[in-house]
Residue frames relative to the residue before (quaternion, step in Angstrom):
aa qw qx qy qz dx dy dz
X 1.0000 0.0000 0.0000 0.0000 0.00 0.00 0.00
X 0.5014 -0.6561 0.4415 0.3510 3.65 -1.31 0.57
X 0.4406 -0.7204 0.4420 0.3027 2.85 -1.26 -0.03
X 0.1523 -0.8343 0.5160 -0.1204 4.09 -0.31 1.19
X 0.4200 -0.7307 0.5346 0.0621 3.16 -1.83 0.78
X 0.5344 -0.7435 0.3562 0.1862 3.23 -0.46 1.39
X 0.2557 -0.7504 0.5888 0.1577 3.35 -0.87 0.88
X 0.7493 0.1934 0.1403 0.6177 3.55 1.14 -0.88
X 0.3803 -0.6142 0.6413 0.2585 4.09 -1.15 0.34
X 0.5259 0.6928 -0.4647 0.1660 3.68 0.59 -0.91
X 0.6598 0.4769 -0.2521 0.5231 3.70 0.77 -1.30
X 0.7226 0.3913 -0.2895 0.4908 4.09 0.54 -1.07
X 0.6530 0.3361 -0.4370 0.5193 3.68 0.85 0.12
X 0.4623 0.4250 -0.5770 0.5223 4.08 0.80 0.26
X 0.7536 0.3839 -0.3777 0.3771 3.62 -0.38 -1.20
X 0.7334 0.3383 -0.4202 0.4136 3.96 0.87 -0.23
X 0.5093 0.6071 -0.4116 0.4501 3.50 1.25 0.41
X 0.5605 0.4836 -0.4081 0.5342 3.60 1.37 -1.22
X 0.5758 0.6854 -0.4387 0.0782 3.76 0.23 -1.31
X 0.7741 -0.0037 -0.1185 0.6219 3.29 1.85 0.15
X 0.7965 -0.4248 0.3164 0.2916 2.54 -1.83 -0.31
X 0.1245 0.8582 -0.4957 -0.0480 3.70 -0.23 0.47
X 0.2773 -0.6790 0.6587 0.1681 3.31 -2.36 0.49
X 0.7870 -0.3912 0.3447 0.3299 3.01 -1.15 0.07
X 0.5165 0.4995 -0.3479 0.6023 3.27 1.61 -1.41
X 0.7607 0.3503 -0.4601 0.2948 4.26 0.00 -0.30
X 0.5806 0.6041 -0.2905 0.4622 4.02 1.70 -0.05
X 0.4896 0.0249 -0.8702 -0.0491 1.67 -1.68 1.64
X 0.4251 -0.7724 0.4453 0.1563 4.05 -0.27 1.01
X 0.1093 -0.8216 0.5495 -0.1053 3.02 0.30 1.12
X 0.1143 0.8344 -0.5367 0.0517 4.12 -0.50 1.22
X 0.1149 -0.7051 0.6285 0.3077 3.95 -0.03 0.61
X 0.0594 0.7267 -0.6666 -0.1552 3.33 -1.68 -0.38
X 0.1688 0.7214 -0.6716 -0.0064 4.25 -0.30 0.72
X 0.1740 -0.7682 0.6025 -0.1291 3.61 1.12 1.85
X 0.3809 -0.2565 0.7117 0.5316 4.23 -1.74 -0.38
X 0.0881 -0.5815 0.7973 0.1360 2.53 -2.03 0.29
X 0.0477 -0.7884 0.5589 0.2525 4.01 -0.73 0.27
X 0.0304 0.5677 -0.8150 -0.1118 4.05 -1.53 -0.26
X 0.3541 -0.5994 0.7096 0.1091 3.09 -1.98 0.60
X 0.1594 -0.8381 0.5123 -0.0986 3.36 0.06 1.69
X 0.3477 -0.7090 0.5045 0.3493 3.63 -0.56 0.65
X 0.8495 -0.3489 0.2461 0.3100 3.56 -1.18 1.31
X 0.7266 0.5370 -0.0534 0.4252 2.72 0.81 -2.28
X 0.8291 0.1710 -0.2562 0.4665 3.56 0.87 -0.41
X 0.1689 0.8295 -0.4458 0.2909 3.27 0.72 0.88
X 0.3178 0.8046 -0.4769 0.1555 3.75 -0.28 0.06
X 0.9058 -0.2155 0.0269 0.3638 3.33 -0.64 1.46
X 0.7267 -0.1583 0.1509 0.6512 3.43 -0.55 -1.35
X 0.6538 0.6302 -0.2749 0.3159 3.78 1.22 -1.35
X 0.8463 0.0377 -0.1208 0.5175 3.60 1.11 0.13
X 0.2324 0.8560 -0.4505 0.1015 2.74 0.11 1.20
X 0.6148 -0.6546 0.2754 0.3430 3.80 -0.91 0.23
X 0.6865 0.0814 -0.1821 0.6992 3.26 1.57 -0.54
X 0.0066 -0.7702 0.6325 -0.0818 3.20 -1.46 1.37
X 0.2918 -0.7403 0.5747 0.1911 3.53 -1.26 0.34
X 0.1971 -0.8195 0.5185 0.1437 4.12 -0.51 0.99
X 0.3366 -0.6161 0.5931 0.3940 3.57 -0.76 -0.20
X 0.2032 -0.8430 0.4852 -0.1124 3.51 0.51 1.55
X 0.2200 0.7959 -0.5547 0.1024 3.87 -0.89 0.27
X 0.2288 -0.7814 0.5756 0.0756 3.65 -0.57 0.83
X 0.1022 0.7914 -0.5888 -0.1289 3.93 -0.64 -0.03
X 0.0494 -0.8352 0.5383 0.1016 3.52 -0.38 0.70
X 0.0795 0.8114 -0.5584 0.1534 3.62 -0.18 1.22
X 0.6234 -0.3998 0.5184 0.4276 3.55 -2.06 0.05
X 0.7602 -0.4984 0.3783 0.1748 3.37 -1.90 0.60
X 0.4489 0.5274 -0.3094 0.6516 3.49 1.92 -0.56
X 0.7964 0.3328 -0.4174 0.2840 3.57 0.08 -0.97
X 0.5478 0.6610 -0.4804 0.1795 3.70 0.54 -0.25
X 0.6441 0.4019 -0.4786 0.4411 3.56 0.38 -0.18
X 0.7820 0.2432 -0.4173 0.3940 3.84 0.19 -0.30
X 0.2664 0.6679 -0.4616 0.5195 3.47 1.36 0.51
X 0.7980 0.1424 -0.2429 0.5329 3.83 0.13 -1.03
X 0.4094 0.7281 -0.4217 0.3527 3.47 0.84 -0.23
X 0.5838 0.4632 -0.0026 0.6668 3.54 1.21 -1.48
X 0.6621 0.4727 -0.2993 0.4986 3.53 0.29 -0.06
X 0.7772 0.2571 -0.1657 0.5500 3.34 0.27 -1.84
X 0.7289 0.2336 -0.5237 0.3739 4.24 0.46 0.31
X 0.4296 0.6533 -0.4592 0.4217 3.59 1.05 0.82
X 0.8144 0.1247 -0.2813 0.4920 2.96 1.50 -0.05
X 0.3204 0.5406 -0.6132 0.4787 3.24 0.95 1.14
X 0.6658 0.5065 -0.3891 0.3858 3.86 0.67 -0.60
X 0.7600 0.3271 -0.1840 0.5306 3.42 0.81 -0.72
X 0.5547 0.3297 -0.4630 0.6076 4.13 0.73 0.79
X 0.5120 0.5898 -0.4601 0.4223 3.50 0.49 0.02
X 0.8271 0.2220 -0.2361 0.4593 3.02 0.37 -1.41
X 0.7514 0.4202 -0.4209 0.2859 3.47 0.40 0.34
X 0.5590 -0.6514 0.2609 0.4417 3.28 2.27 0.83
X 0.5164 0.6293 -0.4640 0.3494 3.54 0.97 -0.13
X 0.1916 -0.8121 0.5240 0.1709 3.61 -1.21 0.54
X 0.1045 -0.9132 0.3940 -0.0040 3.45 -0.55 0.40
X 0.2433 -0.7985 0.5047 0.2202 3.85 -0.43 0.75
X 0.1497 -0.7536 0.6183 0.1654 3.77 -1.03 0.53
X 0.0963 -0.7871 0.6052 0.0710 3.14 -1.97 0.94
X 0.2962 -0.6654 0.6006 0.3297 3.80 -0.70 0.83
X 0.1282 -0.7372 0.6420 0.1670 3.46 -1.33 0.67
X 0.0166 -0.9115 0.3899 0.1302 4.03 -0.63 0.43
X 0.7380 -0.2013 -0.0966 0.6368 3.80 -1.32 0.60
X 0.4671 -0.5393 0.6897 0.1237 2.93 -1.70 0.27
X 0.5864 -0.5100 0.4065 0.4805 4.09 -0.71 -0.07
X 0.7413 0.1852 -0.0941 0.6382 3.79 1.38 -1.05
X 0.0550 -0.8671 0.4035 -0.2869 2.65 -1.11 1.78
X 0.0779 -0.8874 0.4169 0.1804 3.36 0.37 0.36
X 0.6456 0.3791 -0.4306 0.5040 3.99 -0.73 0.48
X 0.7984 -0.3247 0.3884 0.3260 3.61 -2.08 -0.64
X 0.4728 -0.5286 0.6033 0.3648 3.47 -0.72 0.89
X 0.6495 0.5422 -0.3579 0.3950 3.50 0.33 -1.26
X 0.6137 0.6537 -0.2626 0.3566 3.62 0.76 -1.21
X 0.7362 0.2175 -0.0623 0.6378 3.31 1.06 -1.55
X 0.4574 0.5244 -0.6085 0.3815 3.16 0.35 0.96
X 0.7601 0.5216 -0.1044 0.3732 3.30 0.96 -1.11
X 0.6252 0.3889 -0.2542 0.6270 3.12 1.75 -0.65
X 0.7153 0.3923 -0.4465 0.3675 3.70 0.53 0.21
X 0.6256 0.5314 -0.3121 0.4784 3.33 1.49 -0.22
X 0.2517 0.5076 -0.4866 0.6650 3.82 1.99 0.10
X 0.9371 0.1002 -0.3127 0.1181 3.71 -0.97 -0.87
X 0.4679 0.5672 -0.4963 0.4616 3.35 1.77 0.12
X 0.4662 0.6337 -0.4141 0.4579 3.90 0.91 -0.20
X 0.7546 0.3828 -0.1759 0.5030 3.73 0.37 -1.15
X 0.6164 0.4368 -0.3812 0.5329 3.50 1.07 -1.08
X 0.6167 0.5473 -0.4123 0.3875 4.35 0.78 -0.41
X 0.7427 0.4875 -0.3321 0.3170 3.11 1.28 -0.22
X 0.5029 0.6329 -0.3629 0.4635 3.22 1.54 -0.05
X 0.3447 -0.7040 0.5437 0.2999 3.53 -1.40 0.46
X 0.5995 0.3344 -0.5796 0.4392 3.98 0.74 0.40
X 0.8872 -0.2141 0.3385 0.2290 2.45 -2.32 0.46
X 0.2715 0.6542 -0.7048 0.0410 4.05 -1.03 -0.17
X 0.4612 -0.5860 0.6642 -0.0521 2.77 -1.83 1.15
X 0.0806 -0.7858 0.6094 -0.0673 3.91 -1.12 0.97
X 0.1067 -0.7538 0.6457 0.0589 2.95 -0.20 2.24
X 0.3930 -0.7599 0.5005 0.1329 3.58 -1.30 1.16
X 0.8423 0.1318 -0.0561 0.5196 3.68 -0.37 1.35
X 0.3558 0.7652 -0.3980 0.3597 3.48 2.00 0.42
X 0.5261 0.8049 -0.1861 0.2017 3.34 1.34 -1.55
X 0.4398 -0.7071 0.4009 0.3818 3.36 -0.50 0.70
X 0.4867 -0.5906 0.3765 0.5221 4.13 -0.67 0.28
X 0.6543 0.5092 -0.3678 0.4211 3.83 0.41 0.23
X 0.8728 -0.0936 0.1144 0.4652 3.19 0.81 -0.01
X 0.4374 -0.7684 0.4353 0.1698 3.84 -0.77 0.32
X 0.0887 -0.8483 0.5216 0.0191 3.88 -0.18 1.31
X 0.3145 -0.5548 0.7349 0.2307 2.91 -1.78 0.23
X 0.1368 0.7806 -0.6098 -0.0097 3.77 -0.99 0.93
X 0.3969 -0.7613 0.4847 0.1674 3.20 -1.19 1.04
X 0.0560 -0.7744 0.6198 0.1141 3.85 -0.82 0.36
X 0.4104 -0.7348 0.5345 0.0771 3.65 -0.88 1.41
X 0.0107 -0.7322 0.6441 0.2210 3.70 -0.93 0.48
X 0.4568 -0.7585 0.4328 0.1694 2.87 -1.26 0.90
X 0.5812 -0.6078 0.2589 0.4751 4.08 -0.45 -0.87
X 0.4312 0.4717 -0.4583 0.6177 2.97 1.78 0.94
X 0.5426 -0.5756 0.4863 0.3711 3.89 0.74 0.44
X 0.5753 0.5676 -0.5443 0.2250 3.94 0.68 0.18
X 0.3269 -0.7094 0.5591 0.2779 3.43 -1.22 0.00
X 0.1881 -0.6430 0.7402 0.0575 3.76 -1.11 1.01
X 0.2148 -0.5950 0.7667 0.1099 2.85 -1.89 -0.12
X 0.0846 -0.7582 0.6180 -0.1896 3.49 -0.95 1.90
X 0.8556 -0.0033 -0.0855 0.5106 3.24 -0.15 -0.78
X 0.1372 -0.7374 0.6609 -0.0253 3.81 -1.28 1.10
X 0.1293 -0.7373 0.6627 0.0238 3.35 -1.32 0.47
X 0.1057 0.7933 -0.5743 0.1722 3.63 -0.03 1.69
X 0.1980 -0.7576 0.6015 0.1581 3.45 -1.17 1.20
X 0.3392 -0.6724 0.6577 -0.0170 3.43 -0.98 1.37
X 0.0948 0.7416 -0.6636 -0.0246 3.19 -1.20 1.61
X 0.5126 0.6856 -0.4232 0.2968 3.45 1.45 0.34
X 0.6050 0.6266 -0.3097 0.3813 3.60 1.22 -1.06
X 0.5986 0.5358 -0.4172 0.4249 3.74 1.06 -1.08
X 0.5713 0.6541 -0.2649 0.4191 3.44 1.63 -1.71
X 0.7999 0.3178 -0.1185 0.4951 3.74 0.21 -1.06
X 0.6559 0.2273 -0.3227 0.6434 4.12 0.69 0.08
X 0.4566 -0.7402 0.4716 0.1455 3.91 0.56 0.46
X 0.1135 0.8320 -0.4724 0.2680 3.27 1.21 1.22
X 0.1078 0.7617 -0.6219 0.1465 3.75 -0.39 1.29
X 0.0656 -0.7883 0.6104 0.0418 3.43 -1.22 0.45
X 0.2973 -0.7851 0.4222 0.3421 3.79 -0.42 0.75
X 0.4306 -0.6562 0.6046 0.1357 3.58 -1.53 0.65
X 0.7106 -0.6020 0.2711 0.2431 2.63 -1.42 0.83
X 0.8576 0.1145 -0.2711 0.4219 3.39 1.59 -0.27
X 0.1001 -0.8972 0.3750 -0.2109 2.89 1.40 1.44
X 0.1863 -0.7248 0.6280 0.2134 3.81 -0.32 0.98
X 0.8437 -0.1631 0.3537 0.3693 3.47 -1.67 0.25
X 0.8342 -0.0291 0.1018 0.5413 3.87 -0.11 1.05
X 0.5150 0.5208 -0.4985 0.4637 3.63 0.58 0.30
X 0.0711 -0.6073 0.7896 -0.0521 4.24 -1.14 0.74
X 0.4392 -0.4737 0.7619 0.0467 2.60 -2.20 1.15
X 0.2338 -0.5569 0.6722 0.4281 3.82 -1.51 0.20
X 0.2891 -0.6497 0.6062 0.3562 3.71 -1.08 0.04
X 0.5551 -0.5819 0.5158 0.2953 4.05 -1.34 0.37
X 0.0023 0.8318 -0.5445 -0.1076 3.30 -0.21 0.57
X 0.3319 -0.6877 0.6394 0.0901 3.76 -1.01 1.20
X 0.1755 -0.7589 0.6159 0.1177 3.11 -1.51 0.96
X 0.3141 0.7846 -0.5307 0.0635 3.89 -0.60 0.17
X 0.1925 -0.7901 0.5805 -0.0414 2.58 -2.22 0.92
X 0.2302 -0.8755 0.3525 0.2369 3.34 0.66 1.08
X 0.6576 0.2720 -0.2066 0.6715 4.32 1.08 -0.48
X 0.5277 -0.4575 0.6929 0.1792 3.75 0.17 -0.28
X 0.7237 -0.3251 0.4435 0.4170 2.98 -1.80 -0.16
X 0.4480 -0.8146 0.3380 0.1464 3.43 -0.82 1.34
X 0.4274 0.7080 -0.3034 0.4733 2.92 1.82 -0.82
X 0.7387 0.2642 -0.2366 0.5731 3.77 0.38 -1.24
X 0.6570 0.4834 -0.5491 0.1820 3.07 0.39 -0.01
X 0.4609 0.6704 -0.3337 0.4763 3.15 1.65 -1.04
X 0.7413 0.2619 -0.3554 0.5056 4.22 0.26 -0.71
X 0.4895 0.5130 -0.6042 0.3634 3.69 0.74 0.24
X 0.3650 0.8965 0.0121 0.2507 3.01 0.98 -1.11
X 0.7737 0.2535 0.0505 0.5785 2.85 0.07 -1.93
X 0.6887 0.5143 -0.2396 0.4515 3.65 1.09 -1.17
X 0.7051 0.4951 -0.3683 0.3494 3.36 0.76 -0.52
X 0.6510 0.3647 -0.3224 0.5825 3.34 0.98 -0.98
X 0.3904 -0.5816 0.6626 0.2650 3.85 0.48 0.14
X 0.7454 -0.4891 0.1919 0.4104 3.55 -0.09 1.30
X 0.7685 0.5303 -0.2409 0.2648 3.92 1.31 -0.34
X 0.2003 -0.8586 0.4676 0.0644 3.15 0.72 2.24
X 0.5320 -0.5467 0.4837 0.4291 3.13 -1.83 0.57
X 0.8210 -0.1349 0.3047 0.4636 3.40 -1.61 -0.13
X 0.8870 0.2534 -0.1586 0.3521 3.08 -0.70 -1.54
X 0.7253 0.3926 -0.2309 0.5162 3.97 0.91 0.08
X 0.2346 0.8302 -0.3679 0.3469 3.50 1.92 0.05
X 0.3977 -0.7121 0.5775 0.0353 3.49 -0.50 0.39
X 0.6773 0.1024 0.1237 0.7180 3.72 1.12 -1.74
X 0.0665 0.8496 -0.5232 0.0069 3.37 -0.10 1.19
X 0.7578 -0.0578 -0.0769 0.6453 3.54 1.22 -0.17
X 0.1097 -0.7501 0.6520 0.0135 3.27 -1.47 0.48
X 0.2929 -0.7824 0.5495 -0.0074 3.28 -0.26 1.97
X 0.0428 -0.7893 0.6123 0.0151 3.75 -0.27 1.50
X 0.1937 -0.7277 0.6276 0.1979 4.19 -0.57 0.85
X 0.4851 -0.6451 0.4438 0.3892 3.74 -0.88 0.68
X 0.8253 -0.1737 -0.0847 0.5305 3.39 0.64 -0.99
X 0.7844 -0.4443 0.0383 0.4311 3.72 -1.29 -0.24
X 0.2878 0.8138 -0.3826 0.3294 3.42 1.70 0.50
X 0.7488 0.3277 -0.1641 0.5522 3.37 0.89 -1.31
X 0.2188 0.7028 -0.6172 0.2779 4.45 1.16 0.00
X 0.7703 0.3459 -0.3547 0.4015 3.88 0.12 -1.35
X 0.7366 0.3378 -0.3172 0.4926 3.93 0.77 -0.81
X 0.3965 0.4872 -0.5944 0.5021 3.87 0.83 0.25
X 0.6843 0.6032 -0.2420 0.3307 3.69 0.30 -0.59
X 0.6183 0.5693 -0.2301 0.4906 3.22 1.02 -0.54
X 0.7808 0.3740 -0.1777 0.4679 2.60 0.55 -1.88
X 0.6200 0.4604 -0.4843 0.4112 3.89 0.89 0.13
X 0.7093 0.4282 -0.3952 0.3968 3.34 1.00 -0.56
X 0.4753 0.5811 -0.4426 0.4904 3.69 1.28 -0.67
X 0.8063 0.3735 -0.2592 0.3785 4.00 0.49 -0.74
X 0.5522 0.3529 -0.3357 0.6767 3.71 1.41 0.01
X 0.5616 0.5544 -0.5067 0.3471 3.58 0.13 0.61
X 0.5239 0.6431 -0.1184 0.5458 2.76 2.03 -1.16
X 0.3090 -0.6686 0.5459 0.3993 3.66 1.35 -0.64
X 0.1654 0.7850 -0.4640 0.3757 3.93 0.68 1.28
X 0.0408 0.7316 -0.6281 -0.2619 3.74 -0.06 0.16
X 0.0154 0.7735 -0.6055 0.1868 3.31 -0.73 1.51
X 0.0445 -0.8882 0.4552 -0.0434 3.23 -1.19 1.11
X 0.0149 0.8377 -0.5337 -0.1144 4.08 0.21 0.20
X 0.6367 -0.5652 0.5200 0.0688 2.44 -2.01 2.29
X 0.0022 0.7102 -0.7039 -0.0143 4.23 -0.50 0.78
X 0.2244 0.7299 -0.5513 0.3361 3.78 1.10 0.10
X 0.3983 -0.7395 0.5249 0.1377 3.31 -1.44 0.83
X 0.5916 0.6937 -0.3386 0.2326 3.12 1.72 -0.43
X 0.7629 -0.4913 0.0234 0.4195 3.73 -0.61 0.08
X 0.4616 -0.6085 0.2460 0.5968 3.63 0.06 -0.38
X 0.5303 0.5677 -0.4819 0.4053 3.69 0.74 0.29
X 0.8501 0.2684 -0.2513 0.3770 2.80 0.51 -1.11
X 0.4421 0.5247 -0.6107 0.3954 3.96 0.88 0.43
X 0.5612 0.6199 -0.4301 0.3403 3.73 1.01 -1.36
X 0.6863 0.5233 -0.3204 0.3905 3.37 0.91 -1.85
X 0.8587 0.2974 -0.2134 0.3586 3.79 0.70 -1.00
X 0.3660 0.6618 -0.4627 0.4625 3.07 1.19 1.32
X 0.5912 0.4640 -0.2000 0.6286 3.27 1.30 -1.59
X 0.6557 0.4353 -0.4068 0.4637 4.28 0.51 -0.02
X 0.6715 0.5157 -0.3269 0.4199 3.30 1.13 -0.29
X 0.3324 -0.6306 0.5867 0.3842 3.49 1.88 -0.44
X 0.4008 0.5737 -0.6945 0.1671 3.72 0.17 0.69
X 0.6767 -0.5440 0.3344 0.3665 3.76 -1.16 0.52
X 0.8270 -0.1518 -0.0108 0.5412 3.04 0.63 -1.32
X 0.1546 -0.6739 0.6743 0.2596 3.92 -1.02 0.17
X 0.0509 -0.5308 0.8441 0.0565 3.31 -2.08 1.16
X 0.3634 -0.6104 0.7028 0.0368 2.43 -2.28 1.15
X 0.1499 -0.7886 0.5962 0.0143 2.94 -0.56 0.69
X 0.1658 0.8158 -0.5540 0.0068 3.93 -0.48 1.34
X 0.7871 -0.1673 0.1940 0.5612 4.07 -0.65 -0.51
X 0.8437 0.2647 -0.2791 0.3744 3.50 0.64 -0.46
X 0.5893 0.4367 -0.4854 0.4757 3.33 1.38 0.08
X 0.3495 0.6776 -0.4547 0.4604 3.60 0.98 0.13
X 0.8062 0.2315 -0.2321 0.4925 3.42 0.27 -1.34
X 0.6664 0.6398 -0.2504 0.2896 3.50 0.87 -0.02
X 0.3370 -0.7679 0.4250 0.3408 2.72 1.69 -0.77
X 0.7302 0.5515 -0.2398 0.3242 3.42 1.38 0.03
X 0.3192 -0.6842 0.5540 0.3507 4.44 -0.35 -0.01
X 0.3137 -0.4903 0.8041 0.1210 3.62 -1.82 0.92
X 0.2321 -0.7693 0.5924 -0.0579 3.52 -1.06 1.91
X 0.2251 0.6411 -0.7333 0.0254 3.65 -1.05 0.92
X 0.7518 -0.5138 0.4129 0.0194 2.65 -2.23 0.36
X 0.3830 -0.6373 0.4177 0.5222 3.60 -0.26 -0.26
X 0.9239 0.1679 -0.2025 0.2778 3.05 0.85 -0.32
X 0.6463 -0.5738 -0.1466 0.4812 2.60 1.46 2.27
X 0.4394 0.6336 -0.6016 0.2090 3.62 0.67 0.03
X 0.2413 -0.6916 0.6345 0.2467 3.34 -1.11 1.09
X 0.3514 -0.7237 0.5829 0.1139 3.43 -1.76 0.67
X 0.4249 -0.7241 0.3269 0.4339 3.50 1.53 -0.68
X 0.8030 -0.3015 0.3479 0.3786 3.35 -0.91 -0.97
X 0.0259 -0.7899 0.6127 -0.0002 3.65 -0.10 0.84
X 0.5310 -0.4479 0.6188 0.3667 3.28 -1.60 -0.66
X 0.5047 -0.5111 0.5500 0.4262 3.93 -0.73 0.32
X 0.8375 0.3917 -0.2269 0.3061 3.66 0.22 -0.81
X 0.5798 0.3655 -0.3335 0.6474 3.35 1.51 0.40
X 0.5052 0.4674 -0.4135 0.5961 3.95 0.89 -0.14
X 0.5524 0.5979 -0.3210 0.4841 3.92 0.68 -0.63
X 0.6390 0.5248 -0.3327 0.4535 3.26 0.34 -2.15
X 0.8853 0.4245 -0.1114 0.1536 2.85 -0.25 -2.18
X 0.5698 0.6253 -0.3609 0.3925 3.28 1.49 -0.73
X 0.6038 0.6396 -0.2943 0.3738 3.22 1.42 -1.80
X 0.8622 0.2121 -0.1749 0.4255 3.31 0.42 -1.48
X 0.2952 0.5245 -0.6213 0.5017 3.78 0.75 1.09
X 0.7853 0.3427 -0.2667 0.4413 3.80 0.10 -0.85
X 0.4673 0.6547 -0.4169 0.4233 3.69 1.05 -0.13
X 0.8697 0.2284 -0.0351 0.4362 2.91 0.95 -1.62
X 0.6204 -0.6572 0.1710 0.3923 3.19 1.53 1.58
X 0.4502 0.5977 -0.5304 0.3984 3.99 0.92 0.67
């Protein structure tokens, strides 16, 4: 066989499901994949991070028994309440169902849409139910994010797929399976960011370039006043990237305002100053990016505190 570039994981997670034999005792199949992915986009629709030709998804496949889907999306949909939370993002969800063309058992999608309006009952937001929206293979729940420009994207989706098991001949044996009888198993797609790339320029745009702490890029910037304090500006960056800190110090001649000022343009988290008495102290004078001064700390409680702010995802 040649050798080719993936548009998608779906088909390479059937063939690693077919690759044996399975029971029920081996379901639910849980597969991650954040594989390249490639498409040959026309030029024309390129755009930045949001279209691009080679991308990576937070990709996952679950191939399980008809019972398991509702606590299957259950587990999903607070996997992704845990992980938009922490990046403050809200986000409305809609179940779409059968279309007129379809492909499996009425019976089938009966059962799988009443699995995700079940799981979606367990949730305390809101969801919407676009009727007949569904793809013909299967019924989804898709989420759409507003951002702080009030747009809406669409990132993470949750689609159940009864053609793929149908067309790679995916069978699994049950528990009261006679001698050569297979089940098809349901196979769930999901992705909780989407393509990461857009997500990252969703992202970037929302916070308007001002990440929280713990995803910060420029997390401090250690300005000395004059070339006295260069050797203890040092430390204290290297004492604070030891820590795993992205930390940096301003030897710039320019004034102290204006390095402070082009620190706080950079959205760095925090700026220390660092003059004759925190020298003799042993200690940093804390502002903000967006200028609240804090004062004088010790390095080791500016440390503490920074560390566990970003632990706890601020």
């Amino acid at each position: 066989g040649g050798m080719g570039m993936k548009p998608m994981n779906c088909p390479g997670h059937c063939l690693m499901f077919a690759s044996s034999i399975r029971s029920y005792r081996d379901l639910p199949m849980r597969i991650a994949d954040f594989g390249a992915l490639h498409r040959n986009e026309p030029a024309g629709a390129l755009n930045g991070l949001t279209r691009v030709r080679r991308f990576q998804q937070d990709d996952a496949h679950i191939f399980c028994t008809p019972e398991h889907v509702s606590s299957e999306i259950s587990d999903m949909l607070a996997f992704i309440e845990a992980i938009y939370s922490r990046f403050g993002l809200g986000y409305e969800m809609s179940l779409s169902t059968r279309p007129d063309k379809f492909v499996g058992e009425r019976e089938t999608w009966d059962q799988a849409e009443a699995a995700l309006r079940e799981a979606l009952g367990g949730q305390t937001r809101p969801w919407t139910v676009a009727e007949g929206d569904g793809a013909f293979y299967g019924p989804k729940i898709d989420f759409s994010v507003v951002d702080a420009l009030s747009r809406r994207h669409q990132c993470a989706t949750i689609q159940l797929d009864f053609q793929l098991p149908q067309r790679f001949n995916l069978t699994y044996s049950a528990p009261d399976s006679v001698h050569g009888e297979f089940r098809r198993p349901v196979m769930i797609h999901r992705a909780i960011l989407g393509s990461l790339e857009r997500f990252i320029a969703l992202l970037t745009e929302h916070l308007a370039g001002k990440w929280p702490l713990w995803l910060s890029p420029r997390q401090v910037a250690v300005v000395p006043i004059s070339v006295d304090q260069h050797e203890y500006a040092k430390e204290v960056v290297d004492s604070l990237r030891r820590k795993g800190v992205e930390a940096v110090a301003d030897y710039s001649d320019a004034t102290l305002n204006k390095k402070i000022r082009s620190h706080q343009l950079l959205q760095t988290n925090y700026i220390l100053v660092l003059g004759r008495g925190e020298m003799a102290n042993s200690t940093v004078n804390v502002r903000t990016r967006d200028n609240r001064v804090l004062g004088e700390q010790s390095l080791e409680d500016f440390t503490e505190t920074l560390l566990t702010d970003a632990a706890a995802f601020k």
